[in-house]
C-alpha positions in Angstrom: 19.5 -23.2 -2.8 19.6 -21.2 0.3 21.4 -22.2 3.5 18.3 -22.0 5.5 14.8 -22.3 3.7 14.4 -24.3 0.5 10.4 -23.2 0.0 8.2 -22.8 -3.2 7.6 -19.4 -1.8 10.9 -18.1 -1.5 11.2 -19.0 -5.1 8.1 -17.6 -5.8 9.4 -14.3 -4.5 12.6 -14.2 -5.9 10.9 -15.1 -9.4 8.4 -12.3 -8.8 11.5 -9.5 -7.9 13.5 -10.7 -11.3 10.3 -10.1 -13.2 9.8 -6.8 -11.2 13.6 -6.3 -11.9 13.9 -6.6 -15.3 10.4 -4.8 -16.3 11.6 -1.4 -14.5 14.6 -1.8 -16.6 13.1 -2.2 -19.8 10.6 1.0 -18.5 14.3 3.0 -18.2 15.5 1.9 -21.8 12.6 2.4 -23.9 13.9 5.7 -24.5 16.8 4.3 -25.9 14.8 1.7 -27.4 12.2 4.0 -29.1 13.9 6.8 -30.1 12.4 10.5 -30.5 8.8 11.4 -31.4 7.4 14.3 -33.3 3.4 15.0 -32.7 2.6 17.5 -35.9 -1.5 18.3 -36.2 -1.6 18.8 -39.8 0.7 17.3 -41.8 -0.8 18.3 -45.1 -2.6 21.4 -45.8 -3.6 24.5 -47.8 -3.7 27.8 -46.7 -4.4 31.2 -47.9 -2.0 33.0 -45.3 1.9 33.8 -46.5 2.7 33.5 -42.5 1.6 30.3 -40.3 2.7 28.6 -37.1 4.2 25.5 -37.1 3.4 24.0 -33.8 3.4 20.5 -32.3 4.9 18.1 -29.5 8.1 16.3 -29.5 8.9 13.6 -26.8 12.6 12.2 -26.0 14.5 14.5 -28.0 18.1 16.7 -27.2 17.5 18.8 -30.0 14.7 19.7 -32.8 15.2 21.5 -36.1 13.0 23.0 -39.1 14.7 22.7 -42.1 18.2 22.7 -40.7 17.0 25.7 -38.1 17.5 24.4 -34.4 13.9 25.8 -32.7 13.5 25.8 -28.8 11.6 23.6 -27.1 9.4 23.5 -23.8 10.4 21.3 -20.9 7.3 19.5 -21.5 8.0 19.0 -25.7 5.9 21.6 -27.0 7.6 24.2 -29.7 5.8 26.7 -31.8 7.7 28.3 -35.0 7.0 31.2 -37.3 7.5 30.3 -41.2 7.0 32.2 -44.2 5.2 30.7 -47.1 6.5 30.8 -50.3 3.9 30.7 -53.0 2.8 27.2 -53.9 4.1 23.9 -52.6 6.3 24.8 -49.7 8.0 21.6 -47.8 8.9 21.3 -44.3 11.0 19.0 -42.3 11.0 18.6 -38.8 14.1 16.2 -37.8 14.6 15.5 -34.1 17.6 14.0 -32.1 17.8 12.2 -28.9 21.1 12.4 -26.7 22.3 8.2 -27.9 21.9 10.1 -32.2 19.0 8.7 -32.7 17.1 10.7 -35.4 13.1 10.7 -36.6 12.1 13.2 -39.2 8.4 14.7 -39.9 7.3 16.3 -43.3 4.8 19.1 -43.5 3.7 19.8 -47.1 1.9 23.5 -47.1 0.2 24.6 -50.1 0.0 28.9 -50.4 -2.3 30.2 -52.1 -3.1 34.0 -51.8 -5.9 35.1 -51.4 -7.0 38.1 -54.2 -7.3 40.8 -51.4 -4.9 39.9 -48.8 -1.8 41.3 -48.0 1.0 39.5 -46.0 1.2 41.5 -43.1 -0.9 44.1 -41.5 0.0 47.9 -40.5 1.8 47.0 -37.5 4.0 44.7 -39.4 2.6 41.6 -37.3 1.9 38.5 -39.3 -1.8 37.4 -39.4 -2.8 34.0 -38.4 -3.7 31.2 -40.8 -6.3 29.5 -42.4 -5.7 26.1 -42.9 -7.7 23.5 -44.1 -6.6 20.2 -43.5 -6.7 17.9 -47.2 -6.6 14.4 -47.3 
């Protein structure tokens, strides 16, 4: 096999680089392999707040959206976006590409329902923060 040496442990070692070889590349690939990932807390949930946060971690992506709205995103994956309730069963839908078009898609199902004395914003015109209870 080769011109000088024809040892076990040559092959031995060239066995071990090939394995070496091949699991870095299949390290590289899993990206492509895999495709995005969207980390959402809550995925179901009632609240008593018209205004929440919608905040989570994506991994591998190019782009994220909320309901057709491209949000920004961290260098490390994290994103935070404001959302207004409408009253009852509100749907979102977090879809995420990576840069080969691969696609994954997360639904959040918010149910609103005011509270008898709250108001949806306070004098400042900031949005309060919510109350969720997660309901499974």
């Amino acid at each position: 096999m080769l011109p000088y040496h024809d040892s076990r442990l040559t092959r031995i070692i060239l066995i071990v680089f090939f394995v070496a070889l091949a699991g870095y590349a299949y390290y590289e690939i899993r990206g492509l392999l895999s495709g995005p990932v969207i980390e959402v807390e809550n995925r179901v949930m009632e609240v008593s707040e018209q205004f929440i946060t919608i905040e989570g971690k994506a991994g591998r992506i190019a782009t994220l959206s909320m309901n057709g709205k491209t949000i920004p995103v961290t260098e490390d994956g994290a994103f935070a976006e404001g959302y207004v309730l409408a009253e009852g069963y509100n749907r979102i839908v977090l879809e995420a590409r990576d840069r080969y078009g691969n696609a994954t898609e997360r639904e959040i199902e918010i149910i609103y329902t005011p509270s008898t004395g709250s108001t949806p914003s306070n004098a400042s015109g900031q949005a309060s923060s919510p109350q969720a209870t997660t309901t499974q």
